[in-house]
Structure formats: structure tokens, C-alpha cells
PAPADREN-455849 format. One record per residue: residue in one letter; z, x, y of N, C-alpha, C, O, CB in turn. Coordinates in pm, whole numbers, padded with zeros to 5 digits, always signed. Glycine has a CB too. Layout:
<rs>
AZXYZXYZXYZXYZXY...
</rs>
This chain:
<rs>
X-04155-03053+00684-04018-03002+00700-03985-02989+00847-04057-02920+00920-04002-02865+00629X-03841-03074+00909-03792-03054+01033-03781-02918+01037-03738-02846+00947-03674-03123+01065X-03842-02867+01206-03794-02715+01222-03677-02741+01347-03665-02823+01439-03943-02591+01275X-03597-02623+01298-03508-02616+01387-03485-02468+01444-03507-02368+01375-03396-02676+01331X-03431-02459+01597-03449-02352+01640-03299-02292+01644-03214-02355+01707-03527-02361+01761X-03263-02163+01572-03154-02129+01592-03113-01994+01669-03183-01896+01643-03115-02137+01483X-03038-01981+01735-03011-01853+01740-02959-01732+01643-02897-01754+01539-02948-01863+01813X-02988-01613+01686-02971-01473+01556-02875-01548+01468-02898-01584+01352-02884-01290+01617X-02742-01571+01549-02632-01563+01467-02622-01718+01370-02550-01741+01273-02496-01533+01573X-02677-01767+01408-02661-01923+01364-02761-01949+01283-02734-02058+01232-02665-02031+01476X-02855-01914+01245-02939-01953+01147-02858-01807+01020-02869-01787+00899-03143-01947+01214X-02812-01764+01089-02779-01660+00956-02672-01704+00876-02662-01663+00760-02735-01510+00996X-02574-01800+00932-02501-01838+00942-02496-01976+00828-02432-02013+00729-02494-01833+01066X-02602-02019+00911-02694-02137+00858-02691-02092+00687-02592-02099+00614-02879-02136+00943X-02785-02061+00660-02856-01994+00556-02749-01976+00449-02737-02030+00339-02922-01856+00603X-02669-01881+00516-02501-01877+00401-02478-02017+00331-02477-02036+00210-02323-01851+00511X-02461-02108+00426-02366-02304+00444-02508-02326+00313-02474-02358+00200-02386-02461+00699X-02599-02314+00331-02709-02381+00257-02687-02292+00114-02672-02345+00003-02879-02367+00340X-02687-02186+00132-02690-02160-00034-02562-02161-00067-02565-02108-00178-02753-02020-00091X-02434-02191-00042-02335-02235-00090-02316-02301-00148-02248-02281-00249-02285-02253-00053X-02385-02461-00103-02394-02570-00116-02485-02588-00201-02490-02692-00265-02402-02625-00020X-02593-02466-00220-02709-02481-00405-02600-02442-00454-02564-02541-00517-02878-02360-00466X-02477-02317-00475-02456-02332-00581-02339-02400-00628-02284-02365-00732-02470-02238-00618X-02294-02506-00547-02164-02582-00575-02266-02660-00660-02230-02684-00775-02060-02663-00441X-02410-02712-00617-02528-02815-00720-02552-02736-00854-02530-02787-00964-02709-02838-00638X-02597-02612-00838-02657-02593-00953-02599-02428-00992-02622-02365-01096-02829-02617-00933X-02543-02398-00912-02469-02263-01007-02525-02164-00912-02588-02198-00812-02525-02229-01200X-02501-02038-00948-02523-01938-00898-02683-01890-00897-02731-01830-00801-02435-01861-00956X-02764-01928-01025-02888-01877-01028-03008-02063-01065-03108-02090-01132-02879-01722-01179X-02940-02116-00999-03024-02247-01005-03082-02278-00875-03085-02389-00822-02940-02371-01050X-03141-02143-00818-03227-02178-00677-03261-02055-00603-03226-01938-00618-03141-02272-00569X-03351-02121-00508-03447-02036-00461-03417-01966-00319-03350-02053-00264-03569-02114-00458X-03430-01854-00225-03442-01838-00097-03529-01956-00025-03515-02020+00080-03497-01707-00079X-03618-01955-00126-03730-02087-00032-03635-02224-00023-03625-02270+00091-03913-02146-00147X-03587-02270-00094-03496-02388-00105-03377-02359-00008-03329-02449+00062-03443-02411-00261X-03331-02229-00007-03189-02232+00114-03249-02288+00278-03221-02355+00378-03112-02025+00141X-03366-02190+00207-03456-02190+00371-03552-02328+00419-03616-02324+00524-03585-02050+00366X-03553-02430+00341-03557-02544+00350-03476-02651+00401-03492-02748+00475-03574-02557+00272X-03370-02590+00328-03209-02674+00336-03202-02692+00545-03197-02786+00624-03022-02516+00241X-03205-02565+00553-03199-02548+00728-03310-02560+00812-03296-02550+00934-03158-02416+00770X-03442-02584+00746-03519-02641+00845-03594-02554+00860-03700-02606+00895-03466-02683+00956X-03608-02417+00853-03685-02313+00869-03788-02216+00745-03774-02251+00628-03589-02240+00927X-03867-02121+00768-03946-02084+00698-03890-01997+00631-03777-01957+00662-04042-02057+00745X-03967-01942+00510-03895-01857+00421-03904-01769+00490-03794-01728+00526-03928-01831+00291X-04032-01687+00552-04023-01587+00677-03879-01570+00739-03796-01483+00714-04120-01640+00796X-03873-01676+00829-03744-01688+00892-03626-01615+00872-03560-01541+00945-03710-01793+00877X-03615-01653+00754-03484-01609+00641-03508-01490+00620-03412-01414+00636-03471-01680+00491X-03608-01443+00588-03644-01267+00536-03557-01172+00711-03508-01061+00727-03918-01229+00520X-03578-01289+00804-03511-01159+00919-03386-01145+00848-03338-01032+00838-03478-01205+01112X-03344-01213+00813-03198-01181+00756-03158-01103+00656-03093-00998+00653-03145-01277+00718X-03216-01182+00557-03178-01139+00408-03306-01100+00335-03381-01193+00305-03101-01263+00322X-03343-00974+00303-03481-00893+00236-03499-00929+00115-03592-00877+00054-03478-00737+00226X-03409-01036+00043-03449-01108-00079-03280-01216-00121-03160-01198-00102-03504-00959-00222X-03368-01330-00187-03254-01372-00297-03103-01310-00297-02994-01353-00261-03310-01332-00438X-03146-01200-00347-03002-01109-00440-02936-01081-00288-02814-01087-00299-03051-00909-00564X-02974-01054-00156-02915-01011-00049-02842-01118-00008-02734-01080+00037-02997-00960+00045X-02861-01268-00003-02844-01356+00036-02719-01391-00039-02618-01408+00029-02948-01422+00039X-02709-01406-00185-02600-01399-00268-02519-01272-00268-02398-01291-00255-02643-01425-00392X-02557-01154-00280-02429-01096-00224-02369-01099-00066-02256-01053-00046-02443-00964-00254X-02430-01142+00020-02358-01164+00167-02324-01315+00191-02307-01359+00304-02462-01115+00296X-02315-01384+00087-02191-01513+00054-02130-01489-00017-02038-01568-00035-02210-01640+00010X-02136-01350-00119-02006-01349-00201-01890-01269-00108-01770-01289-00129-02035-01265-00357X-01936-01183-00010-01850-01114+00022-01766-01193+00152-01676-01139+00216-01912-00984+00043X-01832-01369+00183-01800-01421+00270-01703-01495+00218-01596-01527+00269-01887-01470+00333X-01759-01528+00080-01647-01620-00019-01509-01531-00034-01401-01589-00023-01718-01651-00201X-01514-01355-00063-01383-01284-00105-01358-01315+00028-01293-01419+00034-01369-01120-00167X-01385-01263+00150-01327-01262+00282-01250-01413+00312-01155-01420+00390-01453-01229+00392X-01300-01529+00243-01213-01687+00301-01082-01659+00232-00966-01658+00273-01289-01871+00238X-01152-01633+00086-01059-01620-00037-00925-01512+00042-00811-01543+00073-01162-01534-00197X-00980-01411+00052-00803-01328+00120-00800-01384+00227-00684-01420+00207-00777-01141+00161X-00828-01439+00356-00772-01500+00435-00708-01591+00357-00587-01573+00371-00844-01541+00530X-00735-01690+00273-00620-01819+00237-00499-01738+00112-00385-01779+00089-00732-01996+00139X-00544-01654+00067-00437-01593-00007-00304-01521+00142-00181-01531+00150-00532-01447-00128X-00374-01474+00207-00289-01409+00314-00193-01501+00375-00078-01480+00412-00372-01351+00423X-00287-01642+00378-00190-01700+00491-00089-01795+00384+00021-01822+00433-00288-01809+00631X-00112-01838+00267-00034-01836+00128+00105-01776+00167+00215-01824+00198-00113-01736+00001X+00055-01654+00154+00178-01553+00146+00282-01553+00267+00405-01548+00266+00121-01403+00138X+00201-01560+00360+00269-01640+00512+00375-01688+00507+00480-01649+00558+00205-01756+00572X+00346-01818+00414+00439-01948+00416+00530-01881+00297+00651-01898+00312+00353-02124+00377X+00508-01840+00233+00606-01790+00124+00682-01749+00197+00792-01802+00183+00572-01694+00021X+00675-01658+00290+00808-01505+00306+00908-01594+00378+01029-01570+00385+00756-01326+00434X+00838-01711+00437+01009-01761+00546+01108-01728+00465+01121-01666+00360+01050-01951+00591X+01203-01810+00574+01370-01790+00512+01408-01857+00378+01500-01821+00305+01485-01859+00620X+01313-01973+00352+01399-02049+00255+01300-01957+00120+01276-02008+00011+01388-02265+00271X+01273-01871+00146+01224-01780+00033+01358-01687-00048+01364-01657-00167+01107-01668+00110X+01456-01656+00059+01590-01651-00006+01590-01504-00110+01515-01406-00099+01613-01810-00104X+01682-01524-00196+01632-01367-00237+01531-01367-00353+01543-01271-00430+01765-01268-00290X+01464-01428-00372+01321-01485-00472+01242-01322-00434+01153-01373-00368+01200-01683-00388X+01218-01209-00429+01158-01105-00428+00971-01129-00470+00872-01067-00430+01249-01017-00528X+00985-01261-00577+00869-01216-00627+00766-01408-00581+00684-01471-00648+00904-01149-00838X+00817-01431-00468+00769-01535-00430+00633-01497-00348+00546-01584-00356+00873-01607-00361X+00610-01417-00293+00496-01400-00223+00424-01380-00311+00322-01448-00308+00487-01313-00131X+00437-01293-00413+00314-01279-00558+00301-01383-00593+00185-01407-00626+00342-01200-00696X+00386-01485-00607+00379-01599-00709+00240-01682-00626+00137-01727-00677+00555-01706-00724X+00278-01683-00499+00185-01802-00385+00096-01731-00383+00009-01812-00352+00229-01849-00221X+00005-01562-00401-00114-01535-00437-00156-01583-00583-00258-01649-00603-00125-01402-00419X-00067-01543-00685-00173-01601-00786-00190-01771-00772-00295-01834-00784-00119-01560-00950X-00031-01836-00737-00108-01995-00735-00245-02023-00653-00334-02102-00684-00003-02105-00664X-00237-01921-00518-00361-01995-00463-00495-01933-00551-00580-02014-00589-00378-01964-00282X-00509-01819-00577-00587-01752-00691-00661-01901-00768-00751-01971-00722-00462-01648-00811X-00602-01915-00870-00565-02009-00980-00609-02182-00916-00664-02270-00982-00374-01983-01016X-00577-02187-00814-00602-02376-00762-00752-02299-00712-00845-02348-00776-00456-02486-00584X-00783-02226-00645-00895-02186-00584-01035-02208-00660-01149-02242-00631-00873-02053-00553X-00941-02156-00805-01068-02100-00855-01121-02269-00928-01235-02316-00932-01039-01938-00986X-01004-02324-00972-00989-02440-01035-01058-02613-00956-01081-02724-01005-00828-02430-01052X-01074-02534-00766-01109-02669-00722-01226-02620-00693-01296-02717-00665-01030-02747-00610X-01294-02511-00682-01422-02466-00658-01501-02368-00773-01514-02246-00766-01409-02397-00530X-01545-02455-00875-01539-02329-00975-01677-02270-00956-01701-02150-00941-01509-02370-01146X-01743-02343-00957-01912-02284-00892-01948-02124-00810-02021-02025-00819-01954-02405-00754X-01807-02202-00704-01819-02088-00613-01723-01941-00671-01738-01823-00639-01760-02151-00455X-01649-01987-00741-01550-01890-00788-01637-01784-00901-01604-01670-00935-01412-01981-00865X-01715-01835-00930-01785-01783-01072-01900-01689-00985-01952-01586-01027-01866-01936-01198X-01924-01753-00854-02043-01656-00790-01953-01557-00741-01988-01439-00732-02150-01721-00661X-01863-01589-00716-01764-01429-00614-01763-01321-00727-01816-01210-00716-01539-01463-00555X-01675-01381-00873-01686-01252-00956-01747-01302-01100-01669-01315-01194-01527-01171-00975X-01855-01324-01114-01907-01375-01205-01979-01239-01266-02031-01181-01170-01987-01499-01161X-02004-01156-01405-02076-01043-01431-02194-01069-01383-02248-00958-01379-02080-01002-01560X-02276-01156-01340-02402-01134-01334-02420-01129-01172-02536-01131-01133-02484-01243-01416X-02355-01126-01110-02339-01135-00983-02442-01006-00968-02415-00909-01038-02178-01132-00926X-02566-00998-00875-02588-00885-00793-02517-00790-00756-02426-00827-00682-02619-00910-00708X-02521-00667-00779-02459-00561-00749-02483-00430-00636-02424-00325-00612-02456-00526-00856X-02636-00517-00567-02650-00381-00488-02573-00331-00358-02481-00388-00300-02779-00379-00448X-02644-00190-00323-02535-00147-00204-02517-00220-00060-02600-00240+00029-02570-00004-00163X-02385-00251-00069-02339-00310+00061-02417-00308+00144-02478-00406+00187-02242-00263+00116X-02431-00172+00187-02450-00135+00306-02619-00184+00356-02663-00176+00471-02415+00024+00303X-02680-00229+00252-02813-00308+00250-02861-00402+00355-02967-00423+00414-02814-00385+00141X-02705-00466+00352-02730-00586+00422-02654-00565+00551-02591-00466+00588-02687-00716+00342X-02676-00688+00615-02643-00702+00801-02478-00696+00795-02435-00673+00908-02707-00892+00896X-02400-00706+00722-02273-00775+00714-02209-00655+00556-02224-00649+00434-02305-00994+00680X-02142-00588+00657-02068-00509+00478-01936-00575+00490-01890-00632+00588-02034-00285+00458X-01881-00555+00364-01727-00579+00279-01635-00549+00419-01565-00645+00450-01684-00438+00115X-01627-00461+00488-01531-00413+00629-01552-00505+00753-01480-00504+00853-01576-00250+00687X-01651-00579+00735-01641-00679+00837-01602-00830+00789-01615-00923+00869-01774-00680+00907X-01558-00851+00670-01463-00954+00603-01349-00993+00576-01324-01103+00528-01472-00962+00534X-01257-00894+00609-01114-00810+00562-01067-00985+00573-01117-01078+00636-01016-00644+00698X-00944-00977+00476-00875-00930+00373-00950-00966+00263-00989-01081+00243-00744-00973+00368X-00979-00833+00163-01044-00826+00059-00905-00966-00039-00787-00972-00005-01067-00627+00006X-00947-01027-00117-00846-01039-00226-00744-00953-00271-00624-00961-00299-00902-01056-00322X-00873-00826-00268-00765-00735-00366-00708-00637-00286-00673-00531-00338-00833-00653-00498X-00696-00653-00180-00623-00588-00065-00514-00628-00087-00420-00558-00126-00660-00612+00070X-00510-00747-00065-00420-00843-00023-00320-00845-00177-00199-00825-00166-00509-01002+00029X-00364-00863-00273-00270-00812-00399-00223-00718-00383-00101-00716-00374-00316-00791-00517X-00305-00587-00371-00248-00441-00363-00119-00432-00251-00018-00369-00283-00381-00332-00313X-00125-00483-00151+00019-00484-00034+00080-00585-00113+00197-00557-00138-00002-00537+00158X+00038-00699-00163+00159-00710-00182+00273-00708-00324+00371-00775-00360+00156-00805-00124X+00197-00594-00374+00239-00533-00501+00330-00404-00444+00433-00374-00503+00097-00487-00604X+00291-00338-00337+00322-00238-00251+00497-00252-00153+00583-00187-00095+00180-00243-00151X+00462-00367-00189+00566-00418-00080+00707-00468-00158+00821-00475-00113+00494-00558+00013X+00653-00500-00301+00759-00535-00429+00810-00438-00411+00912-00440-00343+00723-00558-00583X+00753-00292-00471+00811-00160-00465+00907-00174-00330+01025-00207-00335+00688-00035-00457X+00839-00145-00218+00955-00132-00126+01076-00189-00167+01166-00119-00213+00927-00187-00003X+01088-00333-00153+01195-00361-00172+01283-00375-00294+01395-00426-00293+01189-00435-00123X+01221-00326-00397+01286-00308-00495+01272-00407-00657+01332-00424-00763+01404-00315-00426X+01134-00455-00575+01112-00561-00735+01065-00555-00819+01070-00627-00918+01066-00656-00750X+00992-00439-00789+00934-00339-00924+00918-00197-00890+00875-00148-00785+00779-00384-00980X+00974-00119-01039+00984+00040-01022+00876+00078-00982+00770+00018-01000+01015+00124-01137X+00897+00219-00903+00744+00282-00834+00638+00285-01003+00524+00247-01028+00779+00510-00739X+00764+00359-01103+00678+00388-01178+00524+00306-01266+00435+00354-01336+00763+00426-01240X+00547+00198-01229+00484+00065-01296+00385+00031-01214+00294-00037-01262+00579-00060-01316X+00379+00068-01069+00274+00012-00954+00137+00096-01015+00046+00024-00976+00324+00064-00760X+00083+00194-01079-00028+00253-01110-00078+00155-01180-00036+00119-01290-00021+00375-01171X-00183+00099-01111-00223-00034-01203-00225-00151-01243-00293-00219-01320-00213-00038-01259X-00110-00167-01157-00026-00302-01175-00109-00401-01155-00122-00493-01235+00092-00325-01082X-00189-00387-01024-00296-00492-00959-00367-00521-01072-00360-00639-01107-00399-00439-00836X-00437-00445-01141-00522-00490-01256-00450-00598-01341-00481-00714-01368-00558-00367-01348X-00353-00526-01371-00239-00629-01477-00245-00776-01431-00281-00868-01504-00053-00580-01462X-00201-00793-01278-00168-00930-01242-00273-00967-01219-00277-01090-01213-00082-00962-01142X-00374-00915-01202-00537-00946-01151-00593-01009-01296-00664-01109-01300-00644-00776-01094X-00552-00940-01403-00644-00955-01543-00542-01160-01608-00584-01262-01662-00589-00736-01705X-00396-01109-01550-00345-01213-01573-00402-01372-01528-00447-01468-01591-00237-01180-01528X-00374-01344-01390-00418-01413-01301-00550-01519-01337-00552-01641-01356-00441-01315-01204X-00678-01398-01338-00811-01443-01343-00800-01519-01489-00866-01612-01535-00930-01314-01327X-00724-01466-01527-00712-01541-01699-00722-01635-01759-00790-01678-01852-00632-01547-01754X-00601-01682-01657-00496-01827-01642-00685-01909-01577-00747-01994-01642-00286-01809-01458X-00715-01873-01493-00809-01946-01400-00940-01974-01491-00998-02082-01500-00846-01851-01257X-00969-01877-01545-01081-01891-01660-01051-01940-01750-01166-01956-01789-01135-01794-01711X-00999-01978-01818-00971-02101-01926-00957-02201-01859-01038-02293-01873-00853-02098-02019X-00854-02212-01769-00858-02361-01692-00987-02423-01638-01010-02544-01634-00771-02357-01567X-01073-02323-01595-01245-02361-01566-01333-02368-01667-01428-02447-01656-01319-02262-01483X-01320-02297-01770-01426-02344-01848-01358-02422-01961-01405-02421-02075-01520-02228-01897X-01246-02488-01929-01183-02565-02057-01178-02526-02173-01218-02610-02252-01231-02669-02084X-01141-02418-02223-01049-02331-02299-00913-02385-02293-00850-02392-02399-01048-02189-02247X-00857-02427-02180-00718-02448-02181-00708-02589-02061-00786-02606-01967-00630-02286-02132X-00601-02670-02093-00610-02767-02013-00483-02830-01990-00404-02829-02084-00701-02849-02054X-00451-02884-01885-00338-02928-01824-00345-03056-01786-00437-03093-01714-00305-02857-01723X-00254-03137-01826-00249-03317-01814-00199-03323-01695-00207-03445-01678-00150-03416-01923X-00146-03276-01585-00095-03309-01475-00136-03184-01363-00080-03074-01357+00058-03336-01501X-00247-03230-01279-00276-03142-01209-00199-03040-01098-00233-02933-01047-00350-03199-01171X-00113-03100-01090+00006-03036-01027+00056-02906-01093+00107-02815-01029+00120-03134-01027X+00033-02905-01251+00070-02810-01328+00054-02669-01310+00121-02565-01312+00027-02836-01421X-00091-02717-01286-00195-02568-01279-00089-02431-01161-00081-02308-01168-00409-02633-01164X-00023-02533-01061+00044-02399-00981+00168-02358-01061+00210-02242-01052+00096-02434-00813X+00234-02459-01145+00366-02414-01249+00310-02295-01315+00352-02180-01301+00418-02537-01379X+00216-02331-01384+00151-02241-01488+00120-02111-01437+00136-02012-01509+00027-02298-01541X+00072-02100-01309+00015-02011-01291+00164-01899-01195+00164-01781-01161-00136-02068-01218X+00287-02022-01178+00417-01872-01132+00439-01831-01284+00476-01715-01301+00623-01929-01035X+00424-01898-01378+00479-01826-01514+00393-01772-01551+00428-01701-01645+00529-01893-01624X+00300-01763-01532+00189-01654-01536+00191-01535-01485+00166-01436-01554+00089-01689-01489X+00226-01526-01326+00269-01444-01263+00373-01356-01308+00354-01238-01338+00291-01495-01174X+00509-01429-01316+00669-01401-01325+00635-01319-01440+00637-01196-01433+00792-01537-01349X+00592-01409-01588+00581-01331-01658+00554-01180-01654+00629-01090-01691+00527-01379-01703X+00419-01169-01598+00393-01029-01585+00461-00947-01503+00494-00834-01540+00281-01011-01554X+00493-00999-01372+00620-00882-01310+00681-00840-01425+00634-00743-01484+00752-00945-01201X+00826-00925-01491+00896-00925-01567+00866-00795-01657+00924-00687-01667+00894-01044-01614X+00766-00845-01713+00674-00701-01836+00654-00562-01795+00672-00463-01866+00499-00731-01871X+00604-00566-01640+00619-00449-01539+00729-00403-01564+00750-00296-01622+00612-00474-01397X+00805-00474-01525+00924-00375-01446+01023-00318-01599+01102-00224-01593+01053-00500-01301X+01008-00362-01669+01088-00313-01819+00974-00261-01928+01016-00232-02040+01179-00465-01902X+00877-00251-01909+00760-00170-01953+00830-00020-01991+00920+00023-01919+00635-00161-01821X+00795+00037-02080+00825+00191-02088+00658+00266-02088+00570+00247-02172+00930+00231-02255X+00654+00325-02003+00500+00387-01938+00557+00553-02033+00647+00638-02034+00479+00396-01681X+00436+00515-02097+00393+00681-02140+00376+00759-02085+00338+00737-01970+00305+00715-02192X+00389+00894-02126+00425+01049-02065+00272+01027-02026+00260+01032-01904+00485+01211-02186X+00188+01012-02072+00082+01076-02015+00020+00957-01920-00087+00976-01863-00020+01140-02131X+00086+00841-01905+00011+00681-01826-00065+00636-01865-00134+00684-01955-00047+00666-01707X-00084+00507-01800-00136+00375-01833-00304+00448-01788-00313+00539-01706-00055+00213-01725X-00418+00390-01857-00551+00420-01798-00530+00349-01620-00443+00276-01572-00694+00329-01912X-00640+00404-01567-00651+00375-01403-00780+00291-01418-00885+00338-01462-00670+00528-01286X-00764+00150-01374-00921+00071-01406-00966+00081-01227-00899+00093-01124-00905-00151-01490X-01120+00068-01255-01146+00018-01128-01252-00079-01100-01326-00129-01185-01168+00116-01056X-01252-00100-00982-01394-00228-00978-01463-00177-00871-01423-00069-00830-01357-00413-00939X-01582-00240-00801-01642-00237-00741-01615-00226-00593-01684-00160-00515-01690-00304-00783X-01503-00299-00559-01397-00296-00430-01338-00187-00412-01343-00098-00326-01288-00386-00433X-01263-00212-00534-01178-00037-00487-01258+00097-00517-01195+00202-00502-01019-00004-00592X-01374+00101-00553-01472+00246-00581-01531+00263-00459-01569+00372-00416-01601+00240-00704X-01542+00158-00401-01607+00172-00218-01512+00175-00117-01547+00200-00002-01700+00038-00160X-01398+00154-00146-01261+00118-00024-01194+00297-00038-01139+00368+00046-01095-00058-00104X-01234+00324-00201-01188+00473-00241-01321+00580-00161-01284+00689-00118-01185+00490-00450X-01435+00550-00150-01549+00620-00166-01618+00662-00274-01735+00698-00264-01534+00703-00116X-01546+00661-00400-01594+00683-00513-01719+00628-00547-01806+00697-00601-01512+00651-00589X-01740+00483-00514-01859+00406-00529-02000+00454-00460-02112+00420-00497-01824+00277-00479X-01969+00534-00358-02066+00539-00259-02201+00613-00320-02225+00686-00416-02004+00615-00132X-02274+00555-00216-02424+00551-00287-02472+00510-00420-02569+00559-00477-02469+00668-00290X-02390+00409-00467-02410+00340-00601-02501+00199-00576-02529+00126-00671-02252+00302-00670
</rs>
């Protein structure tokens, strides 16, 4: 095996690019630390400066994968807000779930390791690299701009408790059938149609919803129990 000499940041770096690339081949659990650490030329030793096992290594590419993932949802939303966005209110949501939805649809490998149930779950803070040095979470980036509907008036305050889940549960929905072929579309172009009426729809349902005296349950995940503190030391 070629060795190669990297610096701190670049073999760590390294290491990420290599097990990415196992699991675009073989999935999320079709490989080894020894095999990433092959991929780059170096010893499994090597790799241990980094990552103290496997499971560390996969959760500090998943949280690199959410971090690309809200950067390209963010800058999505970018191009939405210009002028020729017009009075369309619910166009910036629409260009998160399309990119959501094509994302998950042109990389499904990788999409299934970001939130897949079997995904590793241990504490962030484990590793060299936490969730706060990735920003924009995905679900940041939903939450403003669910936040920002309200402002301007595109959906009642009363309906925002939760909402994210709603378009989140929608969203991931649309994307999971389209990946595991449950559901299928003859014109690939479709998948972003499908996925504003996916969207629209659910605003729509929001905002004329009648919310019970006592409210909707409050869901949470793993993001927002640590962004809340709630999660901590879990």
C-alpha cells in the first residue's frame, strides 16, 4: 500500500472523501475503517488519530453531509427570493423541498446515511468536529424559513408549532418512495413539479387547519434536542 504523508487537517479530510465514496459503492454499513484507511494510503493507526472507531467516522460525514445539504438548500433559497419571485410568498419553501427531494433522489446512498434509522447515534461532542461547526443545519434552514412565512404573512402564527415536522415528514416522503421505488416518475424533470405540490400542498393544509384547544403534539429529533439542550448528555 502507497503511503502518503498528510497534514492534521488533510488526511482527516482525506478519510471523510474515502468513506463517502464506500458508501456511494456499498451503502452505509458495507465497509470497514481499515478500507477508508486504505483508500488514502495510510494505516488504520493513522486514522484512529482522528476517528476512535467506525461509528465516529460515519457520524462526522453525516454531519458533513447535513452541513453541504443546508448550505445547497440555503443558497436554493437565495435564488428563489429575487425579484422575479413576485408575490409567490411560498417560493422559497418550495426551492427547499425541491432541492430536499432532487438531493436525495441523485445521491441516495448518501441521503440514506445522513438520516437513515440505523445511523450511529453517539454524542457529538465525541468527536473532533460537532454539529456547530457545520451550520446550516437542514433543519435550521427549514425552521427560518417557515419563520419567515409567518412574518410575512403566509402562514398563521398559530400553525408554525410544528409545522417543520409537517413539511419535513412531507418532504422526506415524497423523497423516500422516489428512492426506493415505491413511487416513480417518467420524466425526470418531474421529481421538482412533484415535489412544489408536495410542498404547496402542505402550506395550504397549514394555514386552514383548525388546531385544537389543547395543540398539535411537539415532535423532536436529534438536532433540535441538542440545538434545544434537551439532548445533552445523551
Amino acid at each position: 500500500m502507497a503511503r502518503r504523508n498528510y497534514h492534521h487537517g488533510e488526511l482527516r479530510a482525506a478519510l471523510l472523501d474515502a468513506a463517502e465514496a464506500l458508501v456511494r459503492e456499498r451503502g452505509a454499513d458495507g465497509w470497514s475503517l481499515r478500507e477508508a484507511s486504505a483508500r488514502v494510503g495510510v494505516s488504520s493507526s493513522a486514522a484512529y488519530h482522528h476517528f476512535a472507531s467506525r461509528d465516529a467516522l460515519v457520524r462526522a460525514l453525516r454531519r458533513r453531509v447535513l452541513g453541504e445539504l443546508g448550505e445547497r438548500l440555503s443558497q436554493e433559497v437565495g435564488r428563489a427570493a429575487g425579484p422575479e419571485a413576485g408575490g409567490d410568498l411560498q417560493r422559497r419553501l418550495v426551492a427547499v423541498g425541491r432541492t430536499y427531494v432532487q438531493w436525495a433522489v441523485d445521491d441516495p446512498s448518501v441521503a440514506r446515511l445522513a438520516f437513515g434509522a440505523g445511523a450511529p447515534a453517539g454524542d457529538p461532542a465525541s468527536d473532533s468536529t460537532s454539529d456547530a461547526a457545520t451550520p446550516p443545519h437542514p433543519h435550521d434552514v427549514l425552521d427560518a424559513e417557515l419563520d419567515l412565512l409567518v412574518e410575512v404573512g403566509g402562514l398563521p402564527a398559530a400553525a408554525r408549532p410544528g409545522a417543520d415536522f409537517v413539511v419535513w415528514a412531507a418532504v422526506h416522503g415524497l423523497a423516500t418512495l422516489l428512492v426506493d421505488g415505491l413511487a416513480r416518475l417518467d420524466d425526470p424533470r418531474a421529481v421538482a413539479r412533484e415535489a412544489e405540490r408536495v410542498v404547496r400542498a402542505v402550506l395550504t393544509g397549514l394555514t386552514h387547519e383548525a388546531v385544537p384547544s389543547q395543540g398539535w403534539p411537539t415532535p423532536h429529533s436529534a438536532h433540535t434536542e441538542r440545538r434545544t439542550g434537551r439532548g445533552a448528555g445523551k
